[in-house]
MDTraj code that builds the backbone (N, CA, C; nanometers):
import mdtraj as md
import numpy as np

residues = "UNK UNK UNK UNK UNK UNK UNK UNK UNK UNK UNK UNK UNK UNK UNK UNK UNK UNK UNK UNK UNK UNK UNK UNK UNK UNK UNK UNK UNK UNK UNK UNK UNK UNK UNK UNK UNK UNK UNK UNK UNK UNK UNK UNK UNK UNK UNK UNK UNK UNK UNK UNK UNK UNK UNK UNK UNK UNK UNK UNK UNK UNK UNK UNK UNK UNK UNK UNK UNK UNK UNK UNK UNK UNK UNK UNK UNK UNK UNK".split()
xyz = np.array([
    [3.9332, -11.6547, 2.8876],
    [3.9958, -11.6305, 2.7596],
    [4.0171, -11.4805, 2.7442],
    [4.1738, -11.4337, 2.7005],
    [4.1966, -11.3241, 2.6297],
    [4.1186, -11.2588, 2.5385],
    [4.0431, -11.1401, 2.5761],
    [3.9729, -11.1262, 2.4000],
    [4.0880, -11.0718, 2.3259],
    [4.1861, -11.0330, 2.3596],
    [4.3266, -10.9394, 2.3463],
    [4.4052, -11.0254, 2.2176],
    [4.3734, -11.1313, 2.2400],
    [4.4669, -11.2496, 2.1859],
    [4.3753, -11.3509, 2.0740],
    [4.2992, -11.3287, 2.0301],
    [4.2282, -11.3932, 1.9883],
    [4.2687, -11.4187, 1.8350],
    [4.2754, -11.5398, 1.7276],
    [4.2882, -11.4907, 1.6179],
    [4.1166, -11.4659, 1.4971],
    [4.1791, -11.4091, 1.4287],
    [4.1051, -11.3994, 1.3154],
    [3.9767, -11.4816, 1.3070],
    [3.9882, -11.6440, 1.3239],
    [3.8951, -11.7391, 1.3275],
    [3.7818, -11.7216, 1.4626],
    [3.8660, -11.6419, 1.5622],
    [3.8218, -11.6821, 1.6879],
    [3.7129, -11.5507, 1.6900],
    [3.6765, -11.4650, 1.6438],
    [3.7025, -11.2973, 1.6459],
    [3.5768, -11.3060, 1.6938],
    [3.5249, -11.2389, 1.7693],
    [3.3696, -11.1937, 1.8400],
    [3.3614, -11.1034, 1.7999],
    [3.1888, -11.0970, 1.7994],
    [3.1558, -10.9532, 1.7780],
    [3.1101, -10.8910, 1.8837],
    [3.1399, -10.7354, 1.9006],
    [3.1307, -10.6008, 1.9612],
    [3.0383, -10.5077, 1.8792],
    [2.9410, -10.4914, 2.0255],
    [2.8018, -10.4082, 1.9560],
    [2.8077, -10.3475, 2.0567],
    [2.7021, -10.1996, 2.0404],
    [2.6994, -10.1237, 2.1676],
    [2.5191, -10.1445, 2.1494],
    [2.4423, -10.0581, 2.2299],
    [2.2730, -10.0677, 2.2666],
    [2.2823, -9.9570, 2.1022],
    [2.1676, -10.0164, 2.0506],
    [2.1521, -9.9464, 1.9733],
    [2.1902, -10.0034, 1.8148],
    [2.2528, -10.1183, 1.8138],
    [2.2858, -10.1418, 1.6931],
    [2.1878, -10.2656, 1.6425],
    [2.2020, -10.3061, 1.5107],
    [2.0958, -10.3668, 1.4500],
    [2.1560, -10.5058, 1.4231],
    [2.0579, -10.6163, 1.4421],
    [2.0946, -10.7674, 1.4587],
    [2.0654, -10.8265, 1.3116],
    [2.0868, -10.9528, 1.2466],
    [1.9524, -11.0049, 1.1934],
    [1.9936, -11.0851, 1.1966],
    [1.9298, -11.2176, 1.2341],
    [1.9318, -11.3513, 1.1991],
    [1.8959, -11.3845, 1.1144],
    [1.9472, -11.4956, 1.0169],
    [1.8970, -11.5305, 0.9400],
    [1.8201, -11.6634, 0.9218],
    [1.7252, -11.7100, 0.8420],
    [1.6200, -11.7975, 0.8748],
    [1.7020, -11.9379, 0.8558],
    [1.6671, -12.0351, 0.9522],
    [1.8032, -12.1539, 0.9413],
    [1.7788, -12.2720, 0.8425],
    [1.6452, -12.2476, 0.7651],
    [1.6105, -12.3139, 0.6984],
    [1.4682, -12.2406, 0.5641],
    [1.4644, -12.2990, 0.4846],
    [1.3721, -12.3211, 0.3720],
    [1.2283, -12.2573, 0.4369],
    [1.1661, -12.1534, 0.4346],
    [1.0787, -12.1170, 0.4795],
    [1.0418, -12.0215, 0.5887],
    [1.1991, -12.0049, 0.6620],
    [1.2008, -11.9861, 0.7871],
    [1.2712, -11.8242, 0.8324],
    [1.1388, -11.6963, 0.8030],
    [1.2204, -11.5413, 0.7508],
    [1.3460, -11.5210, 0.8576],
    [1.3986, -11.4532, 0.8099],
    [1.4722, -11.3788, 0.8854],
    [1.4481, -11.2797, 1.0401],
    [1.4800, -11.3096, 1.1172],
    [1.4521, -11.2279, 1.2366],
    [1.5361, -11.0805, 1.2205],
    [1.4689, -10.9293, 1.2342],
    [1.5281, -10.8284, 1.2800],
    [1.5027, -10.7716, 1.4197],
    [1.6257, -10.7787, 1.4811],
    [1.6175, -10.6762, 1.6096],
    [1.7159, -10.5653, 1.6817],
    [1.7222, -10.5263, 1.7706],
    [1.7475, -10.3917, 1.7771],
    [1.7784, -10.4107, 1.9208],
    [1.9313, -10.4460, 1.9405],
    [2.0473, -10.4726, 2.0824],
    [2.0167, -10.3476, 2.1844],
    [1.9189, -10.3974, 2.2820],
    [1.8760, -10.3083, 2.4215],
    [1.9538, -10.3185, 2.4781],
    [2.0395, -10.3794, 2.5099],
    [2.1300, -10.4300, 2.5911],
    [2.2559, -10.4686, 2.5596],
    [2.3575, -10.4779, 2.6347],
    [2.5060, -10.5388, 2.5990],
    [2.5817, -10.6126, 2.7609],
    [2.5802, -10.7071, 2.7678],
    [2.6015, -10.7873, 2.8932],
    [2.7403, -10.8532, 2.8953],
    [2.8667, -10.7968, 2.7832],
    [2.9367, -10.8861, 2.7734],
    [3.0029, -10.7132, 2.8163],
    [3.1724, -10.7187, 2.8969],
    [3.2314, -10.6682, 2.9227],
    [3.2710, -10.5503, 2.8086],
    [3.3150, -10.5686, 2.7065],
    [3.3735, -10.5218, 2.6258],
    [3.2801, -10.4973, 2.5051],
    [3.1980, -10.4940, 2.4822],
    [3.0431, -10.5247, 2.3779],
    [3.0578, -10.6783, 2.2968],
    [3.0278, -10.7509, 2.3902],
    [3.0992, -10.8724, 2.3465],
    [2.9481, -10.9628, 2.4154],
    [2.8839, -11.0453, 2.3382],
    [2.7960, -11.1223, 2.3828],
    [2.8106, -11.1610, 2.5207],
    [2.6843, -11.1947, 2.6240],
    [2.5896, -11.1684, 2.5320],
    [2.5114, -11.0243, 2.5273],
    [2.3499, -11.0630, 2.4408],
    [2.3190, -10.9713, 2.4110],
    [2.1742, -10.9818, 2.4420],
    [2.0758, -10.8281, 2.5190],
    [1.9598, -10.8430, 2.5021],
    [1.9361, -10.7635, 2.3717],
    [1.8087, -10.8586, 2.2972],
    [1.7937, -10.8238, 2.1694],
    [1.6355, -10.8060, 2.1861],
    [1.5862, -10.6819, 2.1178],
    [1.4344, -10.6768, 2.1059],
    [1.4475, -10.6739, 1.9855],
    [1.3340, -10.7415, 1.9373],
    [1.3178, -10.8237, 1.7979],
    [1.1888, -10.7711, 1.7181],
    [1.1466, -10.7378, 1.5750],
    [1.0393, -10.6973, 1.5143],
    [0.9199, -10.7129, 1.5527],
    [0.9028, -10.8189, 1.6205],
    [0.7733, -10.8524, 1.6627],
    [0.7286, -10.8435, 1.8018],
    [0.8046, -10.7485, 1.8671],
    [0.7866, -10.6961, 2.0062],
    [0.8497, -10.8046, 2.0908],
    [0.9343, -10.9031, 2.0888],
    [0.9879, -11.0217, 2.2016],
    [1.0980, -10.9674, 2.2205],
    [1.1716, -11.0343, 2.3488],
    [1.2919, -10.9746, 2.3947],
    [1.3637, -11.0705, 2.4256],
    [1.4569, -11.0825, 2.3607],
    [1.5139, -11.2493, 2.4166],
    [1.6685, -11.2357, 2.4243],
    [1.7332, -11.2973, 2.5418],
    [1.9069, -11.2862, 2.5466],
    [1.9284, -11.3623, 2.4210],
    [2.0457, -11.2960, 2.3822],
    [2.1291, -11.3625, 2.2069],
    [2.2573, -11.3794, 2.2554],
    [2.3073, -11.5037, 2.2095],
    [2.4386, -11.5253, 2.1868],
    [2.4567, -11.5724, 2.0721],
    [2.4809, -11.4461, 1.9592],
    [2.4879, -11.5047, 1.8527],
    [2.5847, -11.5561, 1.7522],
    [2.5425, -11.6073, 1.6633],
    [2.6033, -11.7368, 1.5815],
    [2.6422, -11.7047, 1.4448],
    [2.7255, -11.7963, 1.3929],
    [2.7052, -11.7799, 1.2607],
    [2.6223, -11.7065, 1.1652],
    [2.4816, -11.7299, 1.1928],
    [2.3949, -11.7206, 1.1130],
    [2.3420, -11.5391, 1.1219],
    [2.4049, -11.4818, 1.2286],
    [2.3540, -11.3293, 1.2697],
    [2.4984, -11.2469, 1.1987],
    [2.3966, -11.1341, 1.1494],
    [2.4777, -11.0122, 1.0765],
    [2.4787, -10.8933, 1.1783],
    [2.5938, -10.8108, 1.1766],
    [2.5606, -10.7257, 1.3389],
    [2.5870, -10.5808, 1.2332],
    [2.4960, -10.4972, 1.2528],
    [2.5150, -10.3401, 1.1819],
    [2.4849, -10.2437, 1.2927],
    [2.6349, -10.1997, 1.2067],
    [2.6252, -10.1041, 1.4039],
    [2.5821, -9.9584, 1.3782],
    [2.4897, -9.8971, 1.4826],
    [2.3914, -9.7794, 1.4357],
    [2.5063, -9.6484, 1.4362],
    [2.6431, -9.6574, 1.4883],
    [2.7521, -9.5402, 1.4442],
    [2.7799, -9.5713, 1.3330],
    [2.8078, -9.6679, 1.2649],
    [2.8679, -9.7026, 1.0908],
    [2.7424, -9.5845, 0.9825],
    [2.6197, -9.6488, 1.0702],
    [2.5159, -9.6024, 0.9801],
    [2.4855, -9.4335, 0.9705],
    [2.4800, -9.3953, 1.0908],
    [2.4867, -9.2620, 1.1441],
    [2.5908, -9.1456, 1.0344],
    [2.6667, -9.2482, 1.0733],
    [2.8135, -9.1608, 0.9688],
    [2.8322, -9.1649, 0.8422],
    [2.7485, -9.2864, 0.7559],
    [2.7735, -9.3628, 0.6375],
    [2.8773, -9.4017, 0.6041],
    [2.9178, -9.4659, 0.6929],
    [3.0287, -9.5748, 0.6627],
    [2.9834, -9.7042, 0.6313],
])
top = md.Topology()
chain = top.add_chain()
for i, resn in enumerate(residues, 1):
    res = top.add_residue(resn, chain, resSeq=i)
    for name in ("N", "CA", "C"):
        top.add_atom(name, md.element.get_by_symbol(name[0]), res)
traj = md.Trajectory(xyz[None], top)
């Protein structure tokens, strides 16, 4: 697949090492995960992703719906 061509619906996200993840909890009880993208394994910063996570684990992400991506240049700059 084109990432070139993609529409609106289709749109991936692009992170570089260094930017901030969070999942959110998929249910009633269930916190939110924060972690912090060591890695970027997709060509273009395009999933997937190694993610080290608050609680010291390191786990590949391909993430979903449910993940917010904040990227540490937006923040840097205050954008």
């Amino acid at each position: 697949m084109a990432y070139d061509t993609l529409t609106d619906e289709e749109a991936v996200m692009e992170a570089t090492i260094g930017d901030q993840i969070r999942i959110h909890g998929s249910s009633v009880g269930h916190p939110d995960k924060d972690g912090e993208i060591v890695e970027v394994r997709g060509t273009r910063g395009e999933p997937p992703y190694l993610v080290r996570f608050a609680d010291g684990q390191t786990r590949l992400l391909f993430p979903g719906p449910d993940a917010v991506h904040h990227s540490a240049s937006a923040e840097r700059t205050g954008i």
